[in-house]
C-alpha positions as CSV (number, residue, x, y, z in Angstrom):
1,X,24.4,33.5,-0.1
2,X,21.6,33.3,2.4
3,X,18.7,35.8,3.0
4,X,18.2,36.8,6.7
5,X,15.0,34.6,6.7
6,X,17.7,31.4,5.3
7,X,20.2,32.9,7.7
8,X,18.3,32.7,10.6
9,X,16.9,29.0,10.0
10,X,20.1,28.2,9.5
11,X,20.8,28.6,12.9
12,X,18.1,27.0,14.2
13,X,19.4,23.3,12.2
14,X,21.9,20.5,13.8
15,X,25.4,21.3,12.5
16,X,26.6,19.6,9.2
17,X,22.5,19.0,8.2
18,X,22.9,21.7,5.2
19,X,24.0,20.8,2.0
20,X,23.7,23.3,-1.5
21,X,21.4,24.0,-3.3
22,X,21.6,22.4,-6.3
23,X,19.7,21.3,-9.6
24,X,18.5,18.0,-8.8
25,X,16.6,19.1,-5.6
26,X,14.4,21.6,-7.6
27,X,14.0,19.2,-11.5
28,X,10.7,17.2,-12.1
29,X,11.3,14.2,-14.1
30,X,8.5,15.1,-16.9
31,X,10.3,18.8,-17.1
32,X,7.0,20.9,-17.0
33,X,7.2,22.3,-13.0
34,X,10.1,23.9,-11.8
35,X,11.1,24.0,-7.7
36,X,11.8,26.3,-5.3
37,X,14.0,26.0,-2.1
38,X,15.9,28.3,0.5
39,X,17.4,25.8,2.1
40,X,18.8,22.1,1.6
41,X,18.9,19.9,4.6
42,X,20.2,16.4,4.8
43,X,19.7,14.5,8.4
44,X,21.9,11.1,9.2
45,X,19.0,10.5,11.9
46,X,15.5,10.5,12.5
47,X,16.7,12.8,15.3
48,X,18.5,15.1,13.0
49,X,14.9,15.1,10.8
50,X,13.0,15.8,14.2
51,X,15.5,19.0,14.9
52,X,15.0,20.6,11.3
53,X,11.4,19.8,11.4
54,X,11.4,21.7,14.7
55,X,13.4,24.1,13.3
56,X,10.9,24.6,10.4
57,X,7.6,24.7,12.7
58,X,9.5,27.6,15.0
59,X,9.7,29.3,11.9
60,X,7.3,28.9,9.8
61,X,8.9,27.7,6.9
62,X,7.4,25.1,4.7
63,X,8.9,21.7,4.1
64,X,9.3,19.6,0.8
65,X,10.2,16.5,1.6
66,X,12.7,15.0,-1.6
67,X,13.7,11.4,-2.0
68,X,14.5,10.1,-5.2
69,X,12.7,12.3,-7.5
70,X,11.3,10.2,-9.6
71,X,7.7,11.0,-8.8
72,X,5.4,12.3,-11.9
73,X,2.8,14.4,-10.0
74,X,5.1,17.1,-9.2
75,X,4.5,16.2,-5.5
76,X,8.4,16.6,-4.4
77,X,8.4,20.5,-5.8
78,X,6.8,23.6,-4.6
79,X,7.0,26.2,-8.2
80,X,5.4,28.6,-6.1
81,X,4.5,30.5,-3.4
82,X,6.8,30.8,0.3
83,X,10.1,29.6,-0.5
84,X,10.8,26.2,1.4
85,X,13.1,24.4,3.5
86,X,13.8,21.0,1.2
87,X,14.5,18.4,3.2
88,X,16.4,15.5,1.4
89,X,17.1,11.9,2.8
90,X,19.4,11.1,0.8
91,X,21.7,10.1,4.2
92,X,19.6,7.5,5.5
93,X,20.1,4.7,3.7
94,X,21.1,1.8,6.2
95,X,19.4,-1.6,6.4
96,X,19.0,-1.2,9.9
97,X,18.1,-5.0,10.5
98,X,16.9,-7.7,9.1
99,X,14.9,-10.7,10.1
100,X,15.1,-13.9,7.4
101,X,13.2,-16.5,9.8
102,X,10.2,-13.6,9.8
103,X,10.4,-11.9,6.5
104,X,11.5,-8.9,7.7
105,X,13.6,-5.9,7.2
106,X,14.1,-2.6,8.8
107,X,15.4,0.2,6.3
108,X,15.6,3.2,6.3
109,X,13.9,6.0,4.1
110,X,17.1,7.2,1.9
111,X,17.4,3.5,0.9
112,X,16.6,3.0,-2.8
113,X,14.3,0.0,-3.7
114,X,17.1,-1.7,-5.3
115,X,19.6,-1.8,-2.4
116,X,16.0,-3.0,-0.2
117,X,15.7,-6.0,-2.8
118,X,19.1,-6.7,-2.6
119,X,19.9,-6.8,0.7
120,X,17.0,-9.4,0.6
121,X,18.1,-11.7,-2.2
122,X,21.7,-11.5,0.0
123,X,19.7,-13.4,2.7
124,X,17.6,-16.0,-0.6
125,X,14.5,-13.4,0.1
126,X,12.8,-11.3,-1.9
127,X,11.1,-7.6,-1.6
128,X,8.5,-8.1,-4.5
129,X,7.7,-4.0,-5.1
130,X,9.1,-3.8,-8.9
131,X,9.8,-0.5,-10.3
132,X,11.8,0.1,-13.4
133,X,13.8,3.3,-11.3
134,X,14.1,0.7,-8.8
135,X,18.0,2.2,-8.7
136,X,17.1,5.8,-8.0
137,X,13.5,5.5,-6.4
138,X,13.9,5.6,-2.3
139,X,11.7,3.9,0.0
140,X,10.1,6.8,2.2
141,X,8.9,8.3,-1.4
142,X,7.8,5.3,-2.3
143,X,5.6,4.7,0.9
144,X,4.7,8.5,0.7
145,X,3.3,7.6,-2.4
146,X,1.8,4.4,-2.2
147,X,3.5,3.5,-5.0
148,X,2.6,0.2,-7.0
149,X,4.8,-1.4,-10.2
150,X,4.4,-4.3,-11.8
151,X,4.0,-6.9,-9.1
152,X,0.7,-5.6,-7.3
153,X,-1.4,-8.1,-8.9
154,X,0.7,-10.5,-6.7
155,X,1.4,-9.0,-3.6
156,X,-0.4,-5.6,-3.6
157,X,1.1,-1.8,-3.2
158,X,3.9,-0.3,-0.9
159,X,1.3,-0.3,1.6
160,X,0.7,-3.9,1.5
161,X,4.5,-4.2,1.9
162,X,5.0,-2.2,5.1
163,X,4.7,-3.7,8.5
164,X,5.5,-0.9,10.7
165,X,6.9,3.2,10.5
166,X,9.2,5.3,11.6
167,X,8.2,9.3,11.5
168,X,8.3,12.5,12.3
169,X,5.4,14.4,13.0
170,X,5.0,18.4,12.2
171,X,5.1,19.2,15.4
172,X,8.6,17.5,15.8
173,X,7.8,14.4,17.8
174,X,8.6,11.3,16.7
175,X,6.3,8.2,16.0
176,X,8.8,5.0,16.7
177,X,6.2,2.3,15.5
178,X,8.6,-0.1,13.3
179,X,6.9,-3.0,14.8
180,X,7.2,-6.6,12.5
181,X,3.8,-7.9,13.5
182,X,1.4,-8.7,11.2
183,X,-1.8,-8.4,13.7
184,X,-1.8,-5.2,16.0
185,X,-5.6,-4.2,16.9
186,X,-4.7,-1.1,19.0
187,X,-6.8,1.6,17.4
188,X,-6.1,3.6,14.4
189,X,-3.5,3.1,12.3
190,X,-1.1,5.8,12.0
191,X,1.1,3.9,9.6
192,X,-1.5,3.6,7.1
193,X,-2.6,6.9,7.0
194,X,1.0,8.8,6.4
195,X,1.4,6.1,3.6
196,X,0.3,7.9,0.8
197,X,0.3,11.0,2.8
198,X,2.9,12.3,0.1
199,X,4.5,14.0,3.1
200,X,2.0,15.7,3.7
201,X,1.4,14.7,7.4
202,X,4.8,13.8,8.1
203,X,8.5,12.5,6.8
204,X,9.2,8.9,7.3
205,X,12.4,7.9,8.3
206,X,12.5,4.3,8.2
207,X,10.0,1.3,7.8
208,X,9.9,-2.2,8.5
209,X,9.0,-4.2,5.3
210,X,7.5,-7.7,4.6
211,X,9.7,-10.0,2.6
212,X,9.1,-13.4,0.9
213,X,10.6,-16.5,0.1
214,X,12.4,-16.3,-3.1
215,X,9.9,-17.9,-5.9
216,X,11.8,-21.8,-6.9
217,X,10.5,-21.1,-10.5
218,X,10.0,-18.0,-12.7
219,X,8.5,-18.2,-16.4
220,X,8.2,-15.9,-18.8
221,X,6.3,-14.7,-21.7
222,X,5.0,-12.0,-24.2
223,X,1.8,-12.9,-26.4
224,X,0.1,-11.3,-29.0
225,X,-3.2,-10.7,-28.2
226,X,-6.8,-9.5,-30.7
227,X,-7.7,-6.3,-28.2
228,X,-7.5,-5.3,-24.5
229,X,-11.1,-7.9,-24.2
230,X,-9.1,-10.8,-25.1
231,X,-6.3,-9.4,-23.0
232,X,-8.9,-9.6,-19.8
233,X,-10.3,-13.4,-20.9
234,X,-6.7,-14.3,-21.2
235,X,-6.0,-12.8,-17.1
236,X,-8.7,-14.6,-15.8
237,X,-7.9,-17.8,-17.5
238,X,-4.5,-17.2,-16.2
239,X,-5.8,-16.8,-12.6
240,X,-8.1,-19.5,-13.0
241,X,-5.6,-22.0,-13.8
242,X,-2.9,-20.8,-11.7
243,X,-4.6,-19.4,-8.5
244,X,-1.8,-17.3,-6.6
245,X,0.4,-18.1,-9.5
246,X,0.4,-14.8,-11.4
247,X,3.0,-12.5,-10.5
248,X,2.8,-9.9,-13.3
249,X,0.3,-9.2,-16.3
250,X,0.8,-6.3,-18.7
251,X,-0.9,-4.4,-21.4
252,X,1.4,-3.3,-24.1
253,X,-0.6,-1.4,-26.9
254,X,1.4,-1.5,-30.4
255,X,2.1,2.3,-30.7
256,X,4.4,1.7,-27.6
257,X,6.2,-0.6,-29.9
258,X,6.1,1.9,-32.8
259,X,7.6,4.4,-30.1
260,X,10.5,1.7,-29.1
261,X,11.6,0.6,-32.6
262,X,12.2,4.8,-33.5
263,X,13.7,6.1,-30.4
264,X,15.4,2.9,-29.1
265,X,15.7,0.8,-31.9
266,X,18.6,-1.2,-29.6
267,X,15.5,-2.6,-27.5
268,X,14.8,-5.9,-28.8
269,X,11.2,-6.7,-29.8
270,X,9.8,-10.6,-29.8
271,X,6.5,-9.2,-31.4
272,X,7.0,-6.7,-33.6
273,X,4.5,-4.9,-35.3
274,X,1.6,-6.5,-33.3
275,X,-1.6,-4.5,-32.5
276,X,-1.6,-5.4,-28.6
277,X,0.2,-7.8,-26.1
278,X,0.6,-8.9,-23.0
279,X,3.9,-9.7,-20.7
280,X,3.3,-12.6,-18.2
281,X,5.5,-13.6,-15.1
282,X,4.4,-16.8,-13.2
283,X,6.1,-17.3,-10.0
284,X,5.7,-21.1,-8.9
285,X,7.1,-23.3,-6.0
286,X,9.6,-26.4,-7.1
287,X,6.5,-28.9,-7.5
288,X,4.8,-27.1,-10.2
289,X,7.1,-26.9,-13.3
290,X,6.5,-23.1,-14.3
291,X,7.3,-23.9,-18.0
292,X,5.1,-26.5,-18.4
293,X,2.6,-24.2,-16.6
294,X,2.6,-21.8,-18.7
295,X,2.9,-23.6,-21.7
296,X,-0.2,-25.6,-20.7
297,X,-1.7,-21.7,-20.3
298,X,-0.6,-20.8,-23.8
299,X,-2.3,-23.7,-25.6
300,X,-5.5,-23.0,-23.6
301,X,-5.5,-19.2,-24.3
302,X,-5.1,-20.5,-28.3
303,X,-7.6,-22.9,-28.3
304,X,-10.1,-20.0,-26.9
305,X,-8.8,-17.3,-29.4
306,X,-7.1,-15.3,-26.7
307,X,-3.9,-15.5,-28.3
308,X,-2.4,-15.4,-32.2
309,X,1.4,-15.7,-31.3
310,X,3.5,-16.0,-28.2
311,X,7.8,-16.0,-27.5
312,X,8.5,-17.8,-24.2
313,X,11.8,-16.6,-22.3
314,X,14.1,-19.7,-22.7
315,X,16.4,-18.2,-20.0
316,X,16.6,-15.6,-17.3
317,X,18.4,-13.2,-19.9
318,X,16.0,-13.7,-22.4
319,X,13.2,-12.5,-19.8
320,X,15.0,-9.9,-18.4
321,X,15.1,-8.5,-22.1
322,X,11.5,-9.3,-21.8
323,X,11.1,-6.9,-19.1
324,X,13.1,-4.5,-20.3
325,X,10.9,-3.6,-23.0
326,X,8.2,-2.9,-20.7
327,X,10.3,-1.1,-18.7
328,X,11.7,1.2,-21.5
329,X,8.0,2.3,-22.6
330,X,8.3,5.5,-20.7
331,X,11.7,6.4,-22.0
332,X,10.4,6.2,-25.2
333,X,6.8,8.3,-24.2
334,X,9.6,10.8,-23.1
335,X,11.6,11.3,-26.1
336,X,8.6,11.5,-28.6
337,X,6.9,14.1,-26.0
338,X,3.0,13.6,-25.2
339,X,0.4,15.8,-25.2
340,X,-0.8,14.5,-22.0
341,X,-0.2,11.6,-19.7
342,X,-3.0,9.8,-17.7
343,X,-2.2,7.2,-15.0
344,X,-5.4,5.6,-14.6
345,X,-7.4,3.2,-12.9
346,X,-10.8,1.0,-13.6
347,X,-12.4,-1.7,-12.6
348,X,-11.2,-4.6,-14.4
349,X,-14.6,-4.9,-16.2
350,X,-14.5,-1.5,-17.5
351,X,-10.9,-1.5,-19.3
352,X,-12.0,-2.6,-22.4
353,X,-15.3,-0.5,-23.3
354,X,-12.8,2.3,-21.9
355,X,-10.1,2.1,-24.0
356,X,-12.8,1.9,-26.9
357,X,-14.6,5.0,-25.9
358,X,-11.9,7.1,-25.4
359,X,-9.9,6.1,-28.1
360,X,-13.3,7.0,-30.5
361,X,-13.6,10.7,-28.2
362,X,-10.0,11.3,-29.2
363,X,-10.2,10.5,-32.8
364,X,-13.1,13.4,-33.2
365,X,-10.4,15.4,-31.6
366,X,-8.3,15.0,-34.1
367,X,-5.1,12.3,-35.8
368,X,-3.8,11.7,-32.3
369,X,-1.8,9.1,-31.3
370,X,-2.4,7.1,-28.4
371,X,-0.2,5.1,-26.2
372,X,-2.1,2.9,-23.8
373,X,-0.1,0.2,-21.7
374,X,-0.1,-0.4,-18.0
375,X,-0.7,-2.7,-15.1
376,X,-3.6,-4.7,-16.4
377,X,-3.8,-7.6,-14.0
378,X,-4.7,-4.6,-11.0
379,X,-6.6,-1.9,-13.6
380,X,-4.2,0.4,-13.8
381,X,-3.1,1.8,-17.6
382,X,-0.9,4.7,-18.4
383,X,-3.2,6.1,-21.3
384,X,-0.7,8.7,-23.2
385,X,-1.9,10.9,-25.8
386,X,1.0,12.3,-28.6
387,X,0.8,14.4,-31.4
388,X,0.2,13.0,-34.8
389,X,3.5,11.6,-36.6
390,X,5.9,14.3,-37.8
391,X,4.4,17.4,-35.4
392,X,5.7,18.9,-32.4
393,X,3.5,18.1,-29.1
394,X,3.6,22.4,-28.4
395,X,1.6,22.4,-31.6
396,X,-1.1,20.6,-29.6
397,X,-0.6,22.0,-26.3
398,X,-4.2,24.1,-26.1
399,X,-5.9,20.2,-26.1
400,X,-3.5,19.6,-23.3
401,X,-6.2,20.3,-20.5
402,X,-9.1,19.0,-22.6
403,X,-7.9,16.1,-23.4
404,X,-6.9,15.2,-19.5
405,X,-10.7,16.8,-18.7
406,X,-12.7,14.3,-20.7
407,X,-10.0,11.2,-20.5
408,X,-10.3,12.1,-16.1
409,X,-14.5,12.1,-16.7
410,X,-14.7,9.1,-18.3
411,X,-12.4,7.4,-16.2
412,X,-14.5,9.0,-13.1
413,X,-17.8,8.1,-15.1
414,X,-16.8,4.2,-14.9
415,X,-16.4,4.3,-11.2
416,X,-12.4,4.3,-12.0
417,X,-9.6,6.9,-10.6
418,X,-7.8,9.6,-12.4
419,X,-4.6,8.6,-9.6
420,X,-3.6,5.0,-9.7
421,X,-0.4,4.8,-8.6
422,X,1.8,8.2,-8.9
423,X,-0.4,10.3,-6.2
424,X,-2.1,13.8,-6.5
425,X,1.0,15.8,-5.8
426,X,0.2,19.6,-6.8
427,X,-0.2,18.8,-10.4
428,X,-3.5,16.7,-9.6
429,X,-4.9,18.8,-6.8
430,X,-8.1,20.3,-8.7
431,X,-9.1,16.9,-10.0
432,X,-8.9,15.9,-6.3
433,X,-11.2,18.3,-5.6
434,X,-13.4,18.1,-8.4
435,X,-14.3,14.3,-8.3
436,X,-13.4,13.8,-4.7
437,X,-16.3,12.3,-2.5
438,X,-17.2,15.7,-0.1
439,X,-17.3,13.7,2.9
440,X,-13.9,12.0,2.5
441,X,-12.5,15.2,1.2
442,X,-13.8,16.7,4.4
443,X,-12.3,14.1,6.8
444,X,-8.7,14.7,5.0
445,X,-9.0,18.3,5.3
446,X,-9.5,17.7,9.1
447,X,-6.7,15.5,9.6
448,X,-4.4,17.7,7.9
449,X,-5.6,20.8,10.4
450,X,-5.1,18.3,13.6
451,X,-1.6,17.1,12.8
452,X,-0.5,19.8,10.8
453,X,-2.1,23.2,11.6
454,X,0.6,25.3,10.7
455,X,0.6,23.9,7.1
456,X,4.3,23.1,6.9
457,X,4.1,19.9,5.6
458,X,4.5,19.7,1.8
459,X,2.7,22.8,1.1
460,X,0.0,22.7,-1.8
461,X,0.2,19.0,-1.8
462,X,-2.7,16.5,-2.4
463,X,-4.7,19.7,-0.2
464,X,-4.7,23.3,-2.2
């Protein structure tokens, strides 16, 4: 049952909009916030999102915008404080157009990434973003978020991806900039700036997105590596032979591997036991042989000492099996339960003596375990800290916010982020404010006032 304030939103929203209020709008993937909401609305259009949002400004309630809910920062729930309006767009999900000859596709925000890539591959075109909940993450979350995958070192984040945007604005207008151009001088860019805004300067609605030809010839491999340096040499070899030709590279510390074999012992390993690896994915045109490529890149990497061992994919299944090792790393972080979970980035330069130094900090700490593994090829690791073997993480849960402090400093300390790719949401907000640059902090804080000065977007997000 509605309160009055519900009740008399409620009639401020289009007809048919509301829909109940149900678990999966208020659940956080990594089960440590809990969300909040009065209301539930669902728009078919961006004119539908334009009324609630309206709706919401008239009456000061705040809105949470909730795509797929996959995000790790807690950014799509509000625990606390004035109860929200969630707003869901889980209703637009149409490929609104799409443009082979140019690369381009218009799609709307509800649209999950993996009816985006394959409404490309239905016209031989590919949407290169990679995520492993490519089935349940949606596209307006994803811009919101910036977010990045496994193919950045290629063809760069979400924001790299997007052309133009649809969105509406807190005050209820509507920004109808889905333009497929690639050059468009004609002063700030609006679309950039509510990219990895986390909604919290507007909702998008729809976007226009680049695509690419379809790659003639994918290889595949996983090779045992000495230690994250060798990992690094190997990467720039790789880039040095095969300028352009690296679509993937990453880090794969052995206690992932250790996780796998217990908790998903189905998941087939071609290294077993090793100490750390790497996954490779060339993408190459028809003239240049990508087996033979990266064969010739193996033999190199040998002769230098960068590698011990290697499986090449023989087949598209093998190398889908391949990639779903990497991709079932955080299903199997889950179900042992970390400490604390660190999505990182550094410069390239500064991986190694990281990983070093704050594997050494966290051994004075303690018998911890540490799984490190991540996007090496663009600096970003997912540096995961567990219990020792055989204990319970809640054990351990007073080094939780230690053990983020000093991991967040010394990724701060090396020029690096303590954000790479998930956002600030709410659960990162302090850091944001601790090791934020005042000036830049400043300039967001006065953007947020001129676009939103009621404070209805997203409350507590990215901004306390």
């Amino acid at each position: 049952m509605l309160n009055p304030a519900d009740d008399a939103l409620a009639a401020l929203l289009p007809p048919d909009v509301l829909r109940p209020l149900e678990d999966r709008y208020l659940d956080d993937p990594r089960g440590r916030y809990r969300g909040q909401g009065g209301l539930v609305a669902a728009p078919r259009t961006v004119d539908e999102v334009a009324e609630v949002v309206r709706a919401c400004a008239r009456a000061r309630v705040g809105i949470v915008a909730r795509g797929g809910g996959t995000g790790l920062v807690a950014g799509a729930v509000l625990p606390e404080g004035p109860v929200p309006l969630i707003l869901s767009l889980e209703r637009m999900t149409r490929i609104r157009d799409l443009w082979p000859d140019e690369d381009v596709m218009v799609a709307e925000a509800g649209a999950t990434l993996q009816q985006v890539r394959d409404a490309a591959q239905a016209q031989d075109r590919l949407f290169p973003l990679a995520l492993a909940s490519q089935g349940t993450a949606q596209i307006g979350g994803i811009l919101a978020a910036n977010a990045g995958g496994v193919a950045v070192l290629r063809w760069g984040n979400a924001r790299a991806l997007c052309l133009g945007i649809e969105a509406v604005l807190p005050d209820g207008s509507v920004m109808r900039d889905l333009k497929r151009l690639r050059k468009d001088n004609t002063g700030y860019d609006i679309r950039d700036l509510l990219i990895g805004a986390e909604g919290t300067l507007g909702i998008i609605t729809a976007a226009s997105l680049r695509l690419v030809p379809r790659p003639a010839q994918v290889a595949t491999a996983m090779l045992a590596v000495p230690d994250p340096a060798a990992a690094l040499a190997l990467l720039n070899l790789a880039n040095r032979r095969l300028a352009g030709g690296v679509t993937a590279f990453e880090l794969i510390g052995g206690q992932g591997l250790q996780f796998l074999a217990e908790t998903l012992p189905e998941i087939r390993q071609p290294l077993p036991g090793v100490a750390w690896s790497v996954l490779i994915e060339l993408s190459l045109p028809a003239d240049l042989p990508a087996d033979q490529a990266l064969e010739g890149l193996l033999t190199a990497a040998m002769e230098a000492g960068l590698v011990t061992d290697g499986a090449l994919a023989q087949s598209g299944t093998q190398a889908a099996e391949f990639w779903s090792l990497r991709e079932h790393l955080p299903e199997a972080n889950r179900r042992v339960g970390a400490i604390v979970s660190h999505d990182i980035s550094l410069p390239l330069s500064e991986i190694a003596g990281f990983i070093d130094d704050a594997g050494a900090m966290l051994a004075r700490m303690g018998d911890l375990r540490i799984n490190c593994f991540g996007h090496l090829g663009d600096g970003n690791l997912h540096y995961n800290v567990f219990a020792p073997a055989g204990q319970s993480r809640d054990a351990y849960d007073a080094l939780r916010a230690p053990i983020q402090e000093a991991v967040h400093q010394m990724v701060v300390d090396r020029n690096g982020s303590f954000s790479a790719e998930h956002g600030v949401g709410r659960m990162k907000v302090a850091d944001l404010a601790r090791w934020g640059d005042p000036a830049r902090l400043a300039a967001m804080r006065a953007i947020k006032a001129a676009l939103d000065p009621l404070g209805i977007m997203n409350p507590g997000a990215v901004l306390a």
